[in-house]
Structures are given as C-alpha cells and as structure tokens.
C-alpha positions as CSV (number, residue, x, y, z in Angstrom):
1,X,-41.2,90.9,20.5
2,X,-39.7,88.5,23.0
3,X,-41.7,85.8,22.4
4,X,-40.0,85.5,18.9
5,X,-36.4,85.3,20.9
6,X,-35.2,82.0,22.1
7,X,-34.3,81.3,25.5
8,X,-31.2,81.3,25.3
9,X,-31.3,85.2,23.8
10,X,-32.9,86.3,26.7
11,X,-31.4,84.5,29.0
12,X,-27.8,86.4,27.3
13,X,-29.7,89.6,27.5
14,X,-30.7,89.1,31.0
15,X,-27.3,88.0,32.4
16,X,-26.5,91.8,30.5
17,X,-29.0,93.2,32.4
18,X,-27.6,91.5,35.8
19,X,-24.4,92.7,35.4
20,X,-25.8,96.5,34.6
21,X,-27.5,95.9,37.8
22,X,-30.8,96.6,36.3
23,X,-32.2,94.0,38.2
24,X,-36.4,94.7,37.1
25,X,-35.0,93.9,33.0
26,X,-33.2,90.8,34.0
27,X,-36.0,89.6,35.9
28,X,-38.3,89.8,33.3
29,X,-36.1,88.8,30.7
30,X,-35.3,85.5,33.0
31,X,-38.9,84.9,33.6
32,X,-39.7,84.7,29.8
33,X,-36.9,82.3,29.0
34,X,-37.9,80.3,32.0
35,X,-41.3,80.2,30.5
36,X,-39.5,79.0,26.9
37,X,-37.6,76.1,29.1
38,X,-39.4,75.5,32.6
39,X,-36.4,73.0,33.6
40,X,-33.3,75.0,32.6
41,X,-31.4,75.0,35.4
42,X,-28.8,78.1,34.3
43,X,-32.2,80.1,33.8
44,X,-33.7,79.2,36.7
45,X,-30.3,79.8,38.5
46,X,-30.1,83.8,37.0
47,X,-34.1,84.0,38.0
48,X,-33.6,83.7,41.5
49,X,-30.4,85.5,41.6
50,X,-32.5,88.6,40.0
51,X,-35.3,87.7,42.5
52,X,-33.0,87.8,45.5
53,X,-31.7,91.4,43.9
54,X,-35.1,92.6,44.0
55,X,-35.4,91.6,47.5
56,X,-38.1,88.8,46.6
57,X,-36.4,86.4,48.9
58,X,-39.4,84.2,49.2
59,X,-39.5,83.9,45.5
60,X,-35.9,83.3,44.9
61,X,-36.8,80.4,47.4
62,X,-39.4,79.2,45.0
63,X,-37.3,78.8,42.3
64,X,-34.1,78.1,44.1
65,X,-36.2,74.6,44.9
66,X,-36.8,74.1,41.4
67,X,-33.7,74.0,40.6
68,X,-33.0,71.7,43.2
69,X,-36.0,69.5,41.9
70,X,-34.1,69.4,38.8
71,X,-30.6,68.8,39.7
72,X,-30.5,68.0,43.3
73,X,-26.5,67.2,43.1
74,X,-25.8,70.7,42.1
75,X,-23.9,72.3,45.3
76,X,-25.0,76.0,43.9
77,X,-28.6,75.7,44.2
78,X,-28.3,74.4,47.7
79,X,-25.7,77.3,48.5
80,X,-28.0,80.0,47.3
81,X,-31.3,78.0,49.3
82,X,-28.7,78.8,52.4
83,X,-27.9,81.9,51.5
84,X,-31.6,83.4,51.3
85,X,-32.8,81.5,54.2
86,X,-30.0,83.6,56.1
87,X,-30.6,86.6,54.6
88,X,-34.6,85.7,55.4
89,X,-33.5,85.1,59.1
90,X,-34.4,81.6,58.9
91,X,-30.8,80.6,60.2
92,X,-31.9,77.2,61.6
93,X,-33.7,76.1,58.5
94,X,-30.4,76.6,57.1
95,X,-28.2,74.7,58.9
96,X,-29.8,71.4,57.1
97,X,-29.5,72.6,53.8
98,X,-25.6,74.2,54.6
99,X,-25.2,70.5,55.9
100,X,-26.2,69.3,52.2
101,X,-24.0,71.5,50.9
102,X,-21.0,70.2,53.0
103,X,-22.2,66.6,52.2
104,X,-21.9,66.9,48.4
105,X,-18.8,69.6,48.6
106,X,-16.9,70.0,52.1
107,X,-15.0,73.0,51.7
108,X,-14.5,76.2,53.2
109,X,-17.6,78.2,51.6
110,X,-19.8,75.9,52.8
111,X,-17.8,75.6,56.3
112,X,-18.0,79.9,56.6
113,X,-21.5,79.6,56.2
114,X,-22.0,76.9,58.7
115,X,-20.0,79.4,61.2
116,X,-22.3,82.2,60.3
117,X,-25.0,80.6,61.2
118,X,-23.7,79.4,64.6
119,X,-22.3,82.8,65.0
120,X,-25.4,84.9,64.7
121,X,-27.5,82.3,66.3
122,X,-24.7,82.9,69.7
123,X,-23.3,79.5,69.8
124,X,-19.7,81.1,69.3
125,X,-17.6,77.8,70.3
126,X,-19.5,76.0,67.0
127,X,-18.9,78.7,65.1
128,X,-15.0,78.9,66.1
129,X,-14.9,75.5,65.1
130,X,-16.6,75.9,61.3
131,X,-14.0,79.1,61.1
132,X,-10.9,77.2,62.2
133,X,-11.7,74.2,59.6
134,X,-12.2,76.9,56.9
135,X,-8.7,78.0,58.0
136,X,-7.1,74.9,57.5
137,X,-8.3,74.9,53.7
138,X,-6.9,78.6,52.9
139,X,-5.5,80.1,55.9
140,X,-5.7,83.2,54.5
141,X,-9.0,83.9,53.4
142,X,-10.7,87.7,54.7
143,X,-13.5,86.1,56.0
144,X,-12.7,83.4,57.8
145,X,-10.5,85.4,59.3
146,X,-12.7,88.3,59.9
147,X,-15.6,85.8,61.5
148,X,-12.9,83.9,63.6
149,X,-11.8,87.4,65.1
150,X,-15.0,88.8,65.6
151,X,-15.8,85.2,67.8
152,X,-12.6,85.6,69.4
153,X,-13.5,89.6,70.0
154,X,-17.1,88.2,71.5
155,X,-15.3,85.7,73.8
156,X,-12.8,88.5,74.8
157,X,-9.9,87.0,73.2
158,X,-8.5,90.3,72.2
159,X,-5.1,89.2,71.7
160,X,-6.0,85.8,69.9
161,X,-8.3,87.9,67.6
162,X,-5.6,90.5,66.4
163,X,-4.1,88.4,64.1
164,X,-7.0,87.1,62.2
165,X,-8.2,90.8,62.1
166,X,-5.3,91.9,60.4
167,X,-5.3,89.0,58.1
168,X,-9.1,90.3,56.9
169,X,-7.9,93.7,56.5
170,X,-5.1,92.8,54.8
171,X,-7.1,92.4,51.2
172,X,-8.6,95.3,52.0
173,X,-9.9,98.1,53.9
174,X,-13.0,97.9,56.2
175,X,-13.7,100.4,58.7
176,X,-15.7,97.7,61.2
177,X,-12.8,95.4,61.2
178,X,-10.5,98.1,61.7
179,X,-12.6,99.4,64.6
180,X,-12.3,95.9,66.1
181,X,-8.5,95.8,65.7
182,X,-8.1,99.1,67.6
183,X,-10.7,98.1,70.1
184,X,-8.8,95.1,70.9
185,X,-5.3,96.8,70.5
186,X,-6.6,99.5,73.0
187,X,-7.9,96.4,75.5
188,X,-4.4,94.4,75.6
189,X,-2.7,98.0,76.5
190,X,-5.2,98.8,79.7
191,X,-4.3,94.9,80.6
C-alpha cells in the first residue's frame, strides 16, 4: 500500500529504517518517495545515503548529481559526491569536487578531506598543509590530528607526531593510533 502514502511518510519511515540500519527498507522506501517527488532534494539526499550503505557507490553517484542538478549551492551534496568518489578510489576526480566544496564552505571538513586525498595519493607535504589549516579552525579535532600524525609518522617525524597522536586518542580509544604512538615512542628511545 505505499503508493497511497505520501512522500513525505515514506521518506519518515525510511529515515526509521536508516537509523535501524536496515538499509534494503530504507532504500526502497526512499526510492518510492523519490518517485512521488523526483526533485526533492532531502529525499534524494537519504537515497544515496541508503545506496552508499548498500555499497551501490556508483548509484549513490547518480543521485548524489541530481541533487546537485537541483541545488548546486548545497555544500552536502558536493561533500557526499567527495566522499563516494574516495571510497570508489577515484581520489583525483575528487579533488575538484572537494575544491567546490571549499569554494562554497572553507572549513575544516572540507580541508580533512582535501588532506586525505593528498595523503593516500603520497603527496604527504600537501596533505600536511590541508591538516595544519584544519588545525588552525579546531585545534583539537581527532582527525586532523590523527592524519597530521600519521603524515608526520610517514616522514619519520616521530617526535613531531606524538602530540597530535595523543590529541586523536584523547576522544577515544583506537588500537591503530595507539600502535603508532608506541611505535614512535619506541623510535625517539633507540635515538
């Protein structure tokens, strides 16, 4: 009977379904509102978020850039175009679109992105750079912290890197970072 409910009931129930994890439901649910209101943004937003769920990255790209068609200003759909073109591999089709991203919002998510990029493409200076201008907006946050110590770590800057490491795992604990703390700990002793 969901052709009787409105888009906006299914997209409720879907977001439900998101949040249960029960990704298959909410990617139905999302498809049939999308088909009630082709150009609603929101829906189109929780589609490819239940796409990228299900591992349908290419997808998720699909409607990802119609949401973009729709409201091209909108720094989230831009973001998650970023973030599935990473998680495709597809890191230097990403660096224009994380560069759109830091043209309609400069901040430090879009910065960290920007590093992780340069970072797994092994251009570690660049990515030092996006780090340390994510660090100047919230010195404290885990993960620019985490990825400025792990570039530090890769350029042998074991003591430089402590400090950010410990920063990361101060919100929390992470067996990789703490493995790269002692690591570099053990390295500054044999010195």
């Amino acid at each position: 009977m969901a052709f009787l409910k409105s888009a906006e009931t299914l997209t409720i129930n879907g977001i439900d379904h998101l949040k249960k994890k029960e990704y298959e439901k909410a990617l139905k649910r999302f498809q049939q509102a999308s088909k009630k209101k082709p150009g609603d943004v929101n829906i189109l937003n929780f589609l490819s978020q239940a796409q990228t769920a299900l591992g349908m990255m290419e997808e998720a790209l699909v409607t990802v850039d119609k949401a973009i068609e729709y409201d091209p200003s909108n720094v989230i759909f831009w973001q998650l175009k970023a973030t599935n073109l990473m998680m495709l591999q597809r890191n230097e089709e990403a660096i224009p679109v994380i560069e759109k991203c830091m043209e309609l919002q400069p901040g430090d998510v879009n910065f960290i992105m920007r590093g992780q990029v340069d970072y797994v493409l092994d251009d570690l200076a660049s990515a030092g750079e996006w780090f340390d201008k994510a660090l100047e907006i919230d010195p404290e946050n885990p993960i620019s912290n985490h990825m400025k110590g792990m570039v530090l770590y890769k350029l042998g800057m074991f003591s430089e890197a402590i400090p950010h490491l410990e920063k990361a795992l101060a919100v929390g604990d992470s067996e990789t970072v703490q493995n790269l703390l002692d690591d570099c700990r053990s390295r500054i002793e044999k010195e």
